[in-house]
KEKOL-176697 format. One record per residue (C-alpha): residue in three letters; x, y, z. Coordinates in Angstrom, 2 decimals, padded with zeros to 5 digits, always signed. Each point is the difference from the previous one (the first is absolute). Layout:
BEGIN
r/east/north/up
ALA/X/Y/Z
...
# end
This chain:
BEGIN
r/east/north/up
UNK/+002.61/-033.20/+014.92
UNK/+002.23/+002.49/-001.65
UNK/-001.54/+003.18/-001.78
UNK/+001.13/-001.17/-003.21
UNK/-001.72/-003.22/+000.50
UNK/-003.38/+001.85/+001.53
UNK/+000.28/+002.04/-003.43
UNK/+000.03/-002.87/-001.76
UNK/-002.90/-001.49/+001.73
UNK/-002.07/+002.96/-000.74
UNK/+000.98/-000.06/-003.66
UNK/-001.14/-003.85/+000.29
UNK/-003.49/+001.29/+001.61
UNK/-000.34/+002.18/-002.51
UNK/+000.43/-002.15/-002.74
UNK/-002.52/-002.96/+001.22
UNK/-002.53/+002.49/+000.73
UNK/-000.52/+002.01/-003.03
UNK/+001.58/+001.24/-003.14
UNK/+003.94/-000.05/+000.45
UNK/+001.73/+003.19/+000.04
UNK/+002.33/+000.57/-003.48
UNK/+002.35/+002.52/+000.12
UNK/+000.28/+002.74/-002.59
UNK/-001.25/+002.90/-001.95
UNK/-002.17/-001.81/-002.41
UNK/-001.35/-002.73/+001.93
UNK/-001.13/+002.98/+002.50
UNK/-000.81/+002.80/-002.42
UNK/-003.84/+000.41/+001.71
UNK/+001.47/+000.73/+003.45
UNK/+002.90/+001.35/-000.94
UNK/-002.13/+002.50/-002.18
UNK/-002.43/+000.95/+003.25
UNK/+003.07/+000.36/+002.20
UNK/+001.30/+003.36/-003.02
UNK/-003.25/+001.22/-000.20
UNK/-000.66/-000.22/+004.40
UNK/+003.94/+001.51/+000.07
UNK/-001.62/+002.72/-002.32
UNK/-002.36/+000.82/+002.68
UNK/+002.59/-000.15/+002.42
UNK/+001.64/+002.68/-001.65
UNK/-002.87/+002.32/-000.79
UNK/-000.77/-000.19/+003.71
UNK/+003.58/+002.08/+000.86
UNK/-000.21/+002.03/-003.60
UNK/-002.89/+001.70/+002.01
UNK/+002.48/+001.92/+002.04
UNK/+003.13/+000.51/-002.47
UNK/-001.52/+003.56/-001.51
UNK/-002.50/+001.22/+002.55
UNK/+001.41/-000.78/+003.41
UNK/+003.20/+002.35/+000.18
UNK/-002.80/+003.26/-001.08
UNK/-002.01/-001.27/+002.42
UNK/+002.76/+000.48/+002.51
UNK/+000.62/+003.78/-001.33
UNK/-003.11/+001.12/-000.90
UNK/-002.69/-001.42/+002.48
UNK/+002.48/-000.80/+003.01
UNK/+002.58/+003.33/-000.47
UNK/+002.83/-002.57/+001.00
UNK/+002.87/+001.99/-000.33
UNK/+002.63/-001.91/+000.21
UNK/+001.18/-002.92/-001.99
UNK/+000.77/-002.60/+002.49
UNK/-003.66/+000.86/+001.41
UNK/-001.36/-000.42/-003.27
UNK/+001.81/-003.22/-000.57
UNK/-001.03/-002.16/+003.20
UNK/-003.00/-001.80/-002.08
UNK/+003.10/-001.54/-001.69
UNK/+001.85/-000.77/+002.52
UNK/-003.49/-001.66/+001.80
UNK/-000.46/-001.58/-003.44
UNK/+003.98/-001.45/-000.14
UNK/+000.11/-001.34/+003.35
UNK/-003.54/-001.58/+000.27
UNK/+000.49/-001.51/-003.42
UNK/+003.60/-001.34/+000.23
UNK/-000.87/-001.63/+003.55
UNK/-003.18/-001.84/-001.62
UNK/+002.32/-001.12/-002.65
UNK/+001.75/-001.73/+001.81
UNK/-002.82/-001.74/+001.94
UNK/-001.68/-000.72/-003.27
UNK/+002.37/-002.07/-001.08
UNK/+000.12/-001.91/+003.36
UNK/-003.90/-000.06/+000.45
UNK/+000.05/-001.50/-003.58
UNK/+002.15/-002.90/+000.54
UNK/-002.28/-001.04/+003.10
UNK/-003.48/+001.10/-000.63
UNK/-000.16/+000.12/-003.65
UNK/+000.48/+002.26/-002.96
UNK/-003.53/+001.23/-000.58
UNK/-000.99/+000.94/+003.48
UNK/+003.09/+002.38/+000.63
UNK/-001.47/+001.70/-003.46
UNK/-003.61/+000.49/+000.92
UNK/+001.22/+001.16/+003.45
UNK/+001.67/+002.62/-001.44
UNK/-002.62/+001.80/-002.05
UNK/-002.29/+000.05/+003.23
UNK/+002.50/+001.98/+001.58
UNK/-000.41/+001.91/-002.90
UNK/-003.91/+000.98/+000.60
UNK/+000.35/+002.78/+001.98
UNK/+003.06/+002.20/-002.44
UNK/-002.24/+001.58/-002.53
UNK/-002.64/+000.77/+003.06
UNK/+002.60/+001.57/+002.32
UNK/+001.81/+002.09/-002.85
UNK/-003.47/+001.69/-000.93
UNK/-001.01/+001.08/+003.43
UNK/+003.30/+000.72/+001.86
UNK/-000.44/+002.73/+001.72
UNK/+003.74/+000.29/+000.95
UNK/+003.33/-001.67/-000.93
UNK/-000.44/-002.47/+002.51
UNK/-002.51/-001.91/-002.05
UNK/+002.33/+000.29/-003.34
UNK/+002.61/-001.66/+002.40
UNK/-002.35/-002.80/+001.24
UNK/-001.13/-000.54/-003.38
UNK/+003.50/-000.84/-001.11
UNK/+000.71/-002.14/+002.93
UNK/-003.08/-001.95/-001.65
UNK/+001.00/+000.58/-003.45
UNK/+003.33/-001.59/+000.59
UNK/-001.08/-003.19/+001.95
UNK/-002.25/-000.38/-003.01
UNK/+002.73/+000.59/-002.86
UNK/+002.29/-002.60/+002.04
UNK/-002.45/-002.44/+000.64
UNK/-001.76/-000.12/-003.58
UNK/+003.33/+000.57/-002.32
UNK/+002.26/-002.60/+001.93
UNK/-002.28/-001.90/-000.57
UNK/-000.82/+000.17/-003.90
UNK/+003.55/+000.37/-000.54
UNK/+000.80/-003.68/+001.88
UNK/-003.61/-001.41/-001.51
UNK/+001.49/+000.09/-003.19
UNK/+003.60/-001.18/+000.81
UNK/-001.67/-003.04/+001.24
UNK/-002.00/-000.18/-003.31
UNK/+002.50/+000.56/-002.46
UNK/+003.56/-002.23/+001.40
UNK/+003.12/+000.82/-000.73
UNK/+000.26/+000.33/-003.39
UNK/-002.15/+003.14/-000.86
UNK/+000.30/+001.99/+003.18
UNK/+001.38/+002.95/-001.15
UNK/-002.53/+000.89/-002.85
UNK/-002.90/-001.22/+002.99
UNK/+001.25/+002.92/+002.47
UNK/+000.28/+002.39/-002.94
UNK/-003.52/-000.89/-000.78
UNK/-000.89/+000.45/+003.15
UNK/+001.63/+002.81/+001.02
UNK/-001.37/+002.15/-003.99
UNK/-003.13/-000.71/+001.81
UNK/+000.47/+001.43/+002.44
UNK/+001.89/+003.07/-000.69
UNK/-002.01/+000.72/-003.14
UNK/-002.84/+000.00/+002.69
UNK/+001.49/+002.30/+001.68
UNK/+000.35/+002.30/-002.89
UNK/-003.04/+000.00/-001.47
UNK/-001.77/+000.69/+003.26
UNK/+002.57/+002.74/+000.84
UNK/-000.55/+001.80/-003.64
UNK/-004.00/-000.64/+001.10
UNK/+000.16/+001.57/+002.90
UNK/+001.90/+002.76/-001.06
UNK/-002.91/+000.77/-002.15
UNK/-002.84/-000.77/+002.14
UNK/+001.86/+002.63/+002.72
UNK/+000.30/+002.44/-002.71
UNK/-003.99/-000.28/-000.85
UNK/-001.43/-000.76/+003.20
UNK/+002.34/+001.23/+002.85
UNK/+002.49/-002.02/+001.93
UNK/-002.46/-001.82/+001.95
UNK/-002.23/-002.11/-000.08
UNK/+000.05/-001.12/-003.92
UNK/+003.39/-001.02/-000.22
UNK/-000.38/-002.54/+002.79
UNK/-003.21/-001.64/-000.91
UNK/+001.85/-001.54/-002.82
UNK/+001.76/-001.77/+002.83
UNK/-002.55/-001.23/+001.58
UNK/-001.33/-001.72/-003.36
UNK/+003.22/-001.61/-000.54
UNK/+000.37/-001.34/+003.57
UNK/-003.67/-001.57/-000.54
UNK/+000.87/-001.49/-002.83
UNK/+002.90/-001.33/+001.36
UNK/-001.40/-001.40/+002.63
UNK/-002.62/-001.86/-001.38
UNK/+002.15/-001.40/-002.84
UNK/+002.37/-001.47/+002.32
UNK/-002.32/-001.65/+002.22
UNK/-002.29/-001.58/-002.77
UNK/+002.53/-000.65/-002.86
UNK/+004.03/-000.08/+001.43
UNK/+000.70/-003.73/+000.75
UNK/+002.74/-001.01/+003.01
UNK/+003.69/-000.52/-002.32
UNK/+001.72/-001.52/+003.55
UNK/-000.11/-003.73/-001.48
UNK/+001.86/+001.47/-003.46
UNK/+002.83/+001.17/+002.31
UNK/+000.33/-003.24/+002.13
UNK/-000.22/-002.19/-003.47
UNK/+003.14/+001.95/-001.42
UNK/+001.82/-000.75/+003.46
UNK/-000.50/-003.36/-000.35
UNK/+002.37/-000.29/-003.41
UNK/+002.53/+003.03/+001.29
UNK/+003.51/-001.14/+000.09
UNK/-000.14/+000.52/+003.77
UNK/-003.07/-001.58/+001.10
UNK/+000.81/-001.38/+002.95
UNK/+003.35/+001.91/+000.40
UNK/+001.19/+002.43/+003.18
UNK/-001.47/+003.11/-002.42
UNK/-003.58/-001.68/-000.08
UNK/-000.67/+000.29/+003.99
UNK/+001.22/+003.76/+001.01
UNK/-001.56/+001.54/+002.33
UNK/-001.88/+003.79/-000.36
UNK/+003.26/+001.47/+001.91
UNK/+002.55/-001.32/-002.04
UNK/-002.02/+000.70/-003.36
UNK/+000.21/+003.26/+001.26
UNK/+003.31/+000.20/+000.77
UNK/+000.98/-001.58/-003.26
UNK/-002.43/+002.07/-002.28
UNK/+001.28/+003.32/+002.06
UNK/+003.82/-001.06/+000.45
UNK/+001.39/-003.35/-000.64
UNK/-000.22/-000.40/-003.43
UNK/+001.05/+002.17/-002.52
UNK/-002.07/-000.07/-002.78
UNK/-003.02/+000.26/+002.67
UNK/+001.21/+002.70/+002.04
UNK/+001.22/+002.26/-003.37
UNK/-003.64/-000.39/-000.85
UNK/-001.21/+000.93/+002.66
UNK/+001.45/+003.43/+000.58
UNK/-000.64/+000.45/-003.44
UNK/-003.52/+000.17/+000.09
UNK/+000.30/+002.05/+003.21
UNK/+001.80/+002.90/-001.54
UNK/-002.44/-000.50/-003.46
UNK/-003.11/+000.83/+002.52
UNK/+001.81/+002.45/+001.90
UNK/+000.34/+001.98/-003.56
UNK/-003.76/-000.78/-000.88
UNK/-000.88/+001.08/+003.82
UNK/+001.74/+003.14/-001.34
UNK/-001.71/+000.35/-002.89
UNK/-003.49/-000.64/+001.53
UNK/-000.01/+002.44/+002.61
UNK/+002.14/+002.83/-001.41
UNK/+000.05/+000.09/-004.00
UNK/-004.01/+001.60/+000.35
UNK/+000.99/+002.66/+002.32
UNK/+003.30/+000.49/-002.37
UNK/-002.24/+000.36/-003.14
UNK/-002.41/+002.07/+001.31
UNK/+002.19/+002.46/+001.68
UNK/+000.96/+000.74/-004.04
UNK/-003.18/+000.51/-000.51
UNK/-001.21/-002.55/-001.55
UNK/-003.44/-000.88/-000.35
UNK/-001.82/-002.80/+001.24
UNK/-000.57/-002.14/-002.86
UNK/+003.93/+000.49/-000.73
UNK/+000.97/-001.18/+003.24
UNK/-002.59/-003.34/-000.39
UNK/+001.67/-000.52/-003.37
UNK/+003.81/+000.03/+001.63
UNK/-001.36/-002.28/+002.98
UNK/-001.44/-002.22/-002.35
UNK/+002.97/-000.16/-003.29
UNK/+002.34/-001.08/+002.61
UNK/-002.29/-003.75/+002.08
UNK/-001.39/-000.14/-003.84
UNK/+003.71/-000.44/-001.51
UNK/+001.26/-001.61/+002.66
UNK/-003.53/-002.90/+000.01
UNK/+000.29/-000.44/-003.70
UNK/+003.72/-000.45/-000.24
UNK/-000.65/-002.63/+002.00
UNK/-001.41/-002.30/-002.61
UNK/+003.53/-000.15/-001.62
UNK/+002.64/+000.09/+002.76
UNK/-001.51/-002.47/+002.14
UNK/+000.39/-002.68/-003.04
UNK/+003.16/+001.79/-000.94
UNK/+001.90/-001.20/+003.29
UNK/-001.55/-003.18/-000.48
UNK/+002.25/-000.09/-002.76
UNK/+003.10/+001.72/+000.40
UNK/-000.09/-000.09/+003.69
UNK/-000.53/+002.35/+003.29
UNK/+003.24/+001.57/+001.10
UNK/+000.68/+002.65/-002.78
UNK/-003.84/+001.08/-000.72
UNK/-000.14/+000.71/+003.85
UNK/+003.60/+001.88/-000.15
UNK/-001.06/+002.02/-003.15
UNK/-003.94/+000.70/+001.24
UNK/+001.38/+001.61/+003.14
UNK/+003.03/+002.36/-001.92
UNK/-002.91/+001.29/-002.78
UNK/-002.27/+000.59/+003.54
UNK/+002.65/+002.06/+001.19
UNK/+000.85/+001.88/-003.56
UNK/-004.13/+000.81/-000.04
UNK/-000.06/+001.50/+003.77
UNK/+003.26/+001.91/-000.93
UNK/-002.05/+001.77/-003.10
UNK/-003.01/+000.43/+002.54
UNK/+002.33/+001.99/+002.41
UNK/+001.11/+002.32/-002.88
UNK/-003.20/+000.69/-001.73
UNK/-002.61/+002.78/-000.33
UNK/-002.42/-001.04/-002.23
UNK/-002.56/-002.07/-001.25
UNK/+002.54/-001.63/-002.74
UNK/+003.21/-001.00/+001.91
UNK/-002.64/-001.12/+002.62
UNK/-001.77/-002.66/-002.51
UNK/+003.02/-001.27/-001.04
UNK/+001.56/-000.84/+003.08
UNK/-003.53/-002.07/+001.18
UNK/+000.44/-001.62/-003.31
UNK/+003.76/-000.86/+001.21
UNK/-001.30/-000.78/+003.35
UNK/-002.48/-002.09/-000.76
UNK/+002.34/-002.16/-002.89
UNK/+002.20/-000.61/+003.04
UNK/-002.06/-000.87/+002.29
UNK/-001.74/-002.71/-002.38
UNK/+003.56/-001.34/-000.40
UNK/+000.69/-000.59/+003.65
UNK/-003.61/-000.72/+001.70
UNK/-001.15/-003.54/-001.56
UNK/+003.41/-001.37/-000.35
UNK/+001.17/+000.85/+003.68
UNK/-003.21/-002.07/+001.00
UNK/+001.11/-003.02/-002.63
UNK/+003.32/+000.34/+001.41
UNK/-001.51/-000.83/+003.40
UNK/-001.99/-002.80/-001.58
UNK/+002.94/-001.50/-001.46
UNK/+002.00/-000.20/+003.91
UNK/-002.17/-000.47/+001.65
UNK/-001.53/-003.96/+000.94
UNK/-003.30/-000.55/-000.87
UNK/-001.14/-000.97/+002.86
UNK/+001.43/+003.08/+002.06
UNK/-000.33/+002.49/-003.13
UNK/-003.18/+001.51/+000.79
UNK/+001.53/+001.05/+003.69
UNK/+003.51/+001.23/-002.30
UNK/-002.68/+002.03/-002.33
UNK/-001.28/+001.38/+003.21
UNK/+003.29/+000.75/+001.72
UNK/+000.89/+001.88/-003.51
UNK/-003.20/+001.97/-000.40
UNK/+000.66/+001.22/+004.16
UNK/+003.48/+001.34/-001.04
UNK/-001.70/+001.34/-002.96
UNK/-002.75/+001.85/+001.45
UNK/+002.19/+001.80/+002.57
UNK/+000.98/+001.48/-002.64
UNK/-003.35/+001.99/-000.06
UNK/+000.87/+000.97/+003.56
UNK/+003.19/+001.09/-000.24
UNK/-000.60/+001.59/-003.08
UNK/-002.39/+002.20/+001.34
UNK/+002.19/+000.83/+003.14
UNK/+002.64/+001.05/-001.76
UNK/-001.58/+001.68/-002.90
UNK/-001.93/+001.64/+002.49
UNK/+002.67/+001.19/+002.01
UNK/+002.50/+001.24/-002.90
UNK/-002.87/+001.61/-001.56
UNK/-000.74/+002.09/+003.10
UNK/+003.88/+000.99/+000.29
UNK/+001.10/+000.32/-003.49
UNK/-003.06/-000.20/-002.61
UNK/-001.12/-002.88/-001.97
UNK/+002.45/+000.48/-002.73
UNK/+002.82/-000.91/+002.46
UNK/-002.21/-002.60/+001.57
UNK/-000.41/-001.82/-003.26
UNK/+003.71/+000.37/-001.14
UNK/+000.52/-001.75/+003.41
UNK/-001.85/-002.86/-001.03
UNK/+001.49/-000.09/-003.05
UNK/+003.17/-000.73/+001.50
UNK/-001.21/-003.01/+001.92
UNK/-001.56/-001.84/-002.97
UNK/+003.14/+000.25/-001.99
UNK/+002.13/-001.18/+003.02
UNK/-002.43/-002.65/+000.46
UNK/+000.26/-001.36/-003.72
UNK/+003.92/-000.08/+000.75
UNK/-000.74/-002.40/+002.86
UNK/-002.18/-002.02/-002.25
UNK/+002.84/-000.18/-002.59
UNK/+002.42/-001.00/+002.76
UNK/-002.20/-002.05/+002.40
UNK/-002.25/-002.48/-002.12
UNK/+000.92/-003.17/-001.38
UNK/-000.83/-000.14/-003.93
UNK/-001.79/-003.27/-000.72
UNK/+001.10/-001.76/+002.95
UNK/-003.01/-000.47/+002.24
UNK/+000.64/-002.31/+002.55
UNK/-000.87/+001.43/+003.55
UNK/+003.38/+000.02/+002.11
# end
């Protein structure tokens, strides 16, 4: 039997043995409304390191140097962009919802081990966890509700999903920021972790319903059903998502250079603003302006390239990135500072949920959820080598040059978008 058939067959299963699966926002709202607020959680769960972790690093640890500082993001990057991709592949055979509850019980022992490290070791470790958990759990939200929603709303469903996120992220960085401030950098700030991953957890395994029948029922009307694009295997979705085709692979290094920046801006923007002397609560409110921006204009540009497409919102996202680390590298002060996270964080909403709808729209259905995990891997480097060579240009030149550095790359990168991508042409070649 073919795999389109056997996805078929399931769809038929599925049908004569309960409620059918419809596709769409409406006719899914529940779920899809879990799946925001468990994405939420997700995001929460990393906001716990955005403000503390980098003062931890100076002021507990005395690491010196920046590319010491910054290997909990480059344990975080590669652990997270390898589970990526083996979310997506895990998904496709075992199921959506066990990849998801997998993930935040690797994510049990992060709040524990960031309270009590008693050296940097632990932080690293930590991360290593932290990332498997990030990979396993957002994947798989983020190809939960592609499945849910179809085709036609996929764009404003990833910028839904990614607002939660992010905006998670925010609000527990600003928290943190002030719980460090009142109660010292450990342990407060990392309880509030430790509540969301419970939460999390037990949401997900009472609540979150499998979504793997939605994604075989919109296979079985695609226009290539049974076609040569319906039976690929994991090594040439790779190759195809990575190289082959051009709207896939212009994504893809997209989003790495995007999370090399915000690798960037994780690890070294705290030790920037404090060595200005800022206090504190300042630097929580800069670490939090910039995810909070970034997860809210996500409501709008994720609809917005449902409308007037990917290409140019991705092109444009990644130039205004650029034009906002350009005004970080030259600034001194609280003022310039805030503006450029606003910047940052406008173009950042403007590139993350479309370059994941721009995936959705390549990519088959029945191989997308490996293509969204092939993406994210690319993506997540970024993390890694973001911290490397942040770290590392940091150390020989300061983090001003380091930053104008990366500035570079993301407006070279939009050029590539502008060049690379097809417009509204989205058949996989």
């Amino acid at each position: 039997m073919s795999r389109a058939a056997g996805h078929l067959s399931q769809s038929a299963r599925a049908r004569s043995t309960g409620t059918p699966p419809m596709l769409g926002l409406s006719a899914n709202l529940a779920q899809f409304s879990l799946l925001v607020a468990v994405n939420a959680l997700v995001g929460g769960t990393l906001g716990q390191e955005r403000t503390v972790l980098p003062l931890l690093a100076k002021n507990v640890f005395h690491l010196g140097l920046y590319t010491s500082a910054l290997t909990y993001i480059l344990a975080f990057g590669l652990s997270k962009a390898a589970m990526n991709y083996f979310a997506g592949t895990l998904s496709d055979r075992l199921g959506r919802k066990p990849v998801l509850l997998a993930g935040w019980l690797a994510a049990i022992p992060v709040p524990l081990l960031l309270i009590f490290a008693p050296n940097w070791g632990w932080i690293v470790v930590a991360n290593i966890l932290l990332g498997v958990s990030q990979g396993l759990t957002w994947s798989t939200t983020v190809i939960m509700k592609m499945d849910l929603v179809g085709p036609s709303r996929r764009g404003l469903a990833m910028g839904l999903n990614e607002a939660a996120g992010y905006l998670g992220v925010a609000i527990t960085a600003l928290a943190t920021g002030y719980l460090a401030s009142a109660y010292g950098l450990r342990p407060a700030p990392f309880l509030l972790g430790a509540a969301y991953i419970a939460l999390g957890l037990g949401l997900s395994g009472l609540t979150v319903r499998e979504t793997r029948q939605h994604a075989h029922l919109e296979a079985s009307g695609h226009a290539d059903a049974g076609g040569a694009h319906a039976s690929l295997s994991t090594g040439q979705v790779f190759m195809l998502t990575s190289f082959r085709d051009r709207s896939l692979s212009a994504v893809s290094q997209a989003g790495l250079v995007n999370n090399l920046n915000d690798g960037l801006a994780w690890g070294l923007f705290p030790v920037l603003f404090a060595s200005a002397g800022l206090s504190l609560e300042r630097i929580g409110v800069l670490a939090a302006v910039y995810p909070a921006v970034w997860g809210a204009g996500q409501l709008f540009t994720g609809a917005a390239s449902d409308r007037w497409g990917r290409k140019w919102l991705i092109a444009s996202g990644m130039l205004v990135q650029a034009f906002a680390l350009a005004l970080v590298a030259g600034a001194h002060s609280f003022g310039p500072w805030l503006a450029a996270a606003i910047l940052l964080g406008i173009g950042t909403a403007m590139v993350y949920p479309t370059l994941l709808a721009a995936i959705g729209d390549v990519a088959h259905p029945v191989w997308r959820a490996r293509s969204v995990g092939v993406y994210r891997l690319w993506r997540d480097g970024g993390f890694a080598i973001g911290a490397l060579l942040s770290g590392i240009m940091a150390d020989l030149y300061g983090i001003p040059t380091a930053v104008a550095t990366v500035a570079a790359l993301t407006a070279a990168s939009g050029i590539v978008v502008g060049l690379r991508m097809r417009g509204n042409d989205h058949r996989p070649r």
